[in-house]
C-alpha positions in Angstrom: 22.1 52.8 4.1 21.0 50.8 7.0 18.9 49.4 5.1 20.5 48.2 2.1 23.4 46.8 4.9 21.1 44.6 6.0 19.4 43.4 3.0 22.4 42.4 1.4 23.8 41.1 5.1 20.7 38.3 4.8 21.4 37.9 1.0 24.6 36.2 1.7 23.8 34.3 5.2 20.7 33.2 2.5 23.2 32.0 -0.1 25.2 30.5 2.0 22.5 28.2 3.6 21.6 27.2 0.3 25.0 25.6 -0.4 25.3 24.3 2.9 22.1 23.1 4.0 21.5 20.7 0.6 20.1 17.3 1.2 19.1 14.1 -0.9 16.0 12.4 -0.6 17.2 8.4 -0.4 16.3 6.1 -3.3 14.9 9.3 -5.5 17.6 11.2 -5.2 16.0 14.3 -5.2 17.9 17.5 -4.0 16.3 19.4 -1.3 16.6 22.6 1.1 16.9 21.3 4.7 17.3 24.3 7.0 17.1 22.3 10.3 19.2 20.1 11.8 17.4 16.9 13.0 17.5 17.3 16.7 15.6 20.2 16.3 13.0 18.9 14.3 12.5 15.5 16.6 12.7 17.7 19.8 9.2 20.0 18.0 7.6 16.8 17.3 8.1 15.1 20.6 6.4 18.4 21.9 3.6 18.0 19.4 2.8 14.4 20.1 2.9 14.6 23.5 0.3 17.4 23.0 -1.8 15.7 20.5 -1.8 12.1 22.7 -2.2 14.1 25.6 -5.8 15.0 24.4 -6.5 11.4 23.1 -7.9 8.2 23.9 -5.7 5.0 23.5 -7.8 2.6 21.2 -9.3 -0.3 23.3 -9.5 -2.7 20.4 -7.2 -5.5 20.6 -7.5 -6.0 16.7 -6.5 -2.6 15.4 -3.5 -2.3 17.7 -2.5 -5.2 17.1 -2.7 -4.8 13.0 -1.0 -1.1 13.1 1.8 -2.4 15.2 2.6 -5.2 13.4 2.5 -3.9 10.1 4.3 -0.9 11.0 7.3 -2.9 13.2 7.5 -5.1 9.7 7.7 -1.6 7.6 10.3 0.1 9.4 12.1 -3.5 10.7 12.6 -4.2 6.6 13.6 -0.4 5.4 16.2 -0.3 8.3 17.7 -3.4 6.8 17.9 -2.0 4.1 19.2 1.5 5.2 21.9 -0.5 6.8 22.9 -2.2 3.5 23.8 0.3 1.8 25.1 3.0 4.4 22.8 5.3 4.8 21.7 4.7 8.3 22.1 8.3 8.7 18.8 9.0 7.3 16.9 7.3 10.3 18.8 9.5 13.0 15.7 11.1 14.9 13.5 8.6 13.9 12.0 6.9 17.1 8.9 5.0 15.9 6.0 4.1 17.5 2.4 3.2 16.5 -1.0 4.2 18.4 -4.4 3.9 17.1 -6.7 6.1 19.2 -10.7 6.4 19.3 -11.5 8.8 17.3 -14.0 8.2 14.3 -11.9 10.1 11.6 -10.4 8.8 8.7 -7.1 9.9 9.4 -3.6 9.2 9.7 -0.3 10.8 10.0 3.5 10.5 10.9 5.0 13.3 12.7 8.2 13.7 11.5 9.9 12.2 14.6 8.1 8.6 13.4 5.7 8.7 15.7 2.2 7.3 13.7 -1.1 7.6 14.6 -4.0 6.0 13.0 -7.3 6.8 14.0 -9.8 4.0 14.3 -12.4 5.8 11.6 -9.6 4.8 9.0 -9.3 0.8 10.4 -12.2 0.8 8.7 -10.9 1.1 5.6 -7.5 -0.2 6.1 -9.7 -3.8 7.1 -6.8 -6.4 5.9 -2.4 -5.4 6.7 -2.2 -4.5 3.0 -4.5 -1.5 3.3 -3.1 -0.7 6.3 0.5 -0.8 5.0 -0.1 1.3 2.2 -1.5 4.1 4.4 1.5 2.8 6.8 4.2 3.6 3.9 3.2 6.3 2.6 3.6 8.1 6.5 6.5 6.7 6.9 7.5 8.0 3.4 7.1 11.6 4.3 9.5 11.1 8.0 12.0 8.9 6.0 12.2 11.7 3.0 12.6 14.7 5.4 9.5 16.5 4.0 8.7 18.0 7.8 12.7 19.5 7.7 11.8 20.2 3.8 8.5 22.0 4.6 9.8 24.0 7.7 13.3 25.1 5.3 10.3 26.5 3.3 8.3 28.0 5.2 11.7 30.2 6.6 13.0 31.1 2.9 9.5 32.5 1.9 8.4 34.5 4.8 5.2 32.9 5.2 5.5 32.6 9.3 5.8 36.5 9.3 9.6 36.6 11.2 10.9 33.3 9.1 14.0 34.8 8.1 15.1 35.9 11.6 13.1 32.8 13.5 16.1 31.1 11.5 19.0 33.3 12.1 17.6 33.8 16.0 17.5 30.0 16.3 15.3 30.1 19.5 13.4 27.4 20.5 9.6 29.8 20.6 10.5 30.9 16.9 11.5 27.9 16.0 7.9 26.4 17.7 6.4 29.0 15.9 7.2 27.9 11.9 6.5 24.7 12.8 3.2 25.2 13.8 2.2 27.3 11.2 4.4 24.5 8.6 2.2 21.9 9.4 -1.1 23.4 11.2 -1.4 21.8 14.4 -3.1 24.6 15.8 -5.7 24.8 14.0 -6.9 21.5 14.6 -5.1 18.8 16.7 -3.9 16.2 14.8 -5.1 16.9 11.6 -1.9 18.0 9.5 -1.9 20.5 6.6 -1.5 18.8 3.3 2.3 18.1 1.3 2.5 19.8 -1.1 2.2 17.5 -4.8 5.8 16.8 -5.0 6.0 15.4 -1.3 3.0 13.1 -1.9 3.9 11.5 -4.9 7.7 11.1 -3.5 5.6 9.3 -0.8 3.8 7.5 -2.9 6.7 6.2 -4.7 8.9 5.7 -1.3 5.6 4.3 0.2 5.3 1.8 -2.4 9.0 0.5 -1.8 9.0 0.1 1.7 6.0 -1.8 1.1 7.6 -4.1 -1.0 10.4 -4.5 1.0 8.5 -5.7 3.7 6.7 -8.2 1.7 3.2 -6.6 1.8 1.0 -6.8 -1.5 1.7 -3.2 -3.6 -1.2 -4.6 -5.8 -3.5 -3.0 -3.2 -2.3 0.5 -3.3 -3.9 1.2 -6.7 -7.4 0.3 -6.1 -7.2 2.4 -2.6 -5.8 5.6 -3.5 -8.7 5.0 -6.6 -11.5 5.4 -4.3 -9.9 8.4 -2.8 -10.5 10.0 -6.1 -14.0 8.9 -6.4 -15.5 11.2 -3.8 -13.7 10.7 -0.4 -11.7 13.8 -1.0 -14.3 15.6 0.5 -15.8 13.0 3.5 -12.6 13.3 5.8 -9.8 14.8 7.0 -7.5 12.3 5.6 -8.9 12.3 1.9 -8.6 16.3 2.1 -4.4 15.8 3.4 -4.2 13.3 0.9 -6.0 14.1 -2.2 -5.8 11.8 -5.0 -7.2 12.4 -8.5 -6.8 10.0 -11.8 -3.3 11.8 -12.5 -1.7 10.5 -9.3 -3.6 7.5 -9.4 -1.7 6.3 -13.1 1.5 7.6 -11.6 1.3 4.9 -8.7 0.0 2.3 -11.3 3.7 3.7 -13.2 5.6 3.1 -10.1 5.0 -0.3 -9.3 7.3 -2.5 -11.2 9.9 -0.5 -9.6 8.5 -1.1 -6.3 8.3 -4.7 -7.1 12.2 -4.7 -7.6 12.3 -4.5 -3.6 10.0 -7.5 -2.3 12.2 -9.9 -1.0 13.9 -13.1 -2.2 12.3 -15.8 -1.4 14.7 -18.9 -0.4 
């Protein structure tokens, strides 16, 4: 009896999350299940990025600091103007961003979902002119900007994966709460190498990506040719080819999504 009590207890706290806890992804306007609010998420990724940076190297080359922050203070400068526009400054709240490259020969990347964005200098390598390094730039600050690490965690709770998801929720304290996101993005396993989005989150970033691009006035004509050699073997020759993979599927859809993009670049006076 106990038993049935509780089950249909968590039924309905269940249901009612799902009507309460709705979000929409800006621009797409994709609906999505956001169980976090976003203090909670920024205050995990502070705690992750202090960890990761903690047991890194800053970058002593002038060149690719210089090149990550630029490009990434005139990404985020151009899609908070824009934000601002039309309202929706909202959807930057716990977004505090800040660009490092540190040594470390990897090709890899990431944005945590606080917008804090490390680039490794193994990727500088590929990402040799701003336009290569603004795709990878947008696309990272796609996935913070979309709420995929909010979208991912609200996951990860509703289908049990983290063991004591359901109750980690419900319990709300901060170790549980530690706990799914560990295990929602895989930070333990290897630091600063993120698990992969799933294909809906990367070709949302892709999209978004694209945009902000754009709207910063960086060359989306780029971003084809890039994510093509992805797909022509560096899937399997680093970390961020594996968190990122890109086949010929996802290729044409970027090659479909750039007229749209090209709607945002700005007006030239």
């Amino acid at each position: 009896m106990k038993k049935i009590k509780l089950t249909t207890i968590l039924t309905v706290i269940l249901a009612s999350l799902l009507v309460v806890a709705c979000g929409k992804v800006m621009i797409t306007g994709r609906n999505q299940l956001l169980l976090y609010n976003q203090g909670d998420i920024t205050a995990l990724s502070d705690q992750a990025y202090t960890e990761i940076m903690s047991e890194s190297k800053i970058s002593t080359n002038r060149a690719h600091n210089a090149t990550v922050k630029k490009v990434g203070e005139d990404l985020t400068r151009a899609v908070e103007s824009y934000l601002a526009k039309n309202g929706w400054q909202k959807e930057a709240e716990g977004l505090d961003w800040k660009y490092e490259v540190i040594e470390n020969d990897q090709v890899n990347a990431f944005c945590l979902p606080n917008g804090k964005i490390v680039f490794y200098e193994g990727i500088m390598k590929i990402t040799n002119t701003p336009d290569l390094v603004a795709v990878v730039m947008g696309h990272e600050i796609a996935h913070a900007l979309a709420k995929h690490g909010n979208e991912r965690m609200s996951q990860e709770v509703m289908m049990g994966m983290a063991g004591q998801a359901i109750s980690a929720f419900i319990g709300s304290e901060d170790q549980k709460k530690q706990m799914i996101f560990q295990v929602a993005f895989g930070l333990g396993s290897q630091l600063g190498v993120l698990l992969p989005y799933s294909r809906k989150h990367e070709y949302e970033a892709d999209r978004l990506g694209l945009i902000i691009m754009a709207m910063a006035g960086y060359d989306i004509n780029v971003a084809p040719g890039f994510w093509e050699k992805t797909s022509k073997g560096g899937a399997n020759q680093s970390d961020f080819f594996s968190t990122h993979p890109s086949d010929e599927k996802r290729v044409a859809e970027i090659k479909k999504i750039m007229p749209e993009a090209a709607k945002y670049k700005p007006v030239k006076n």
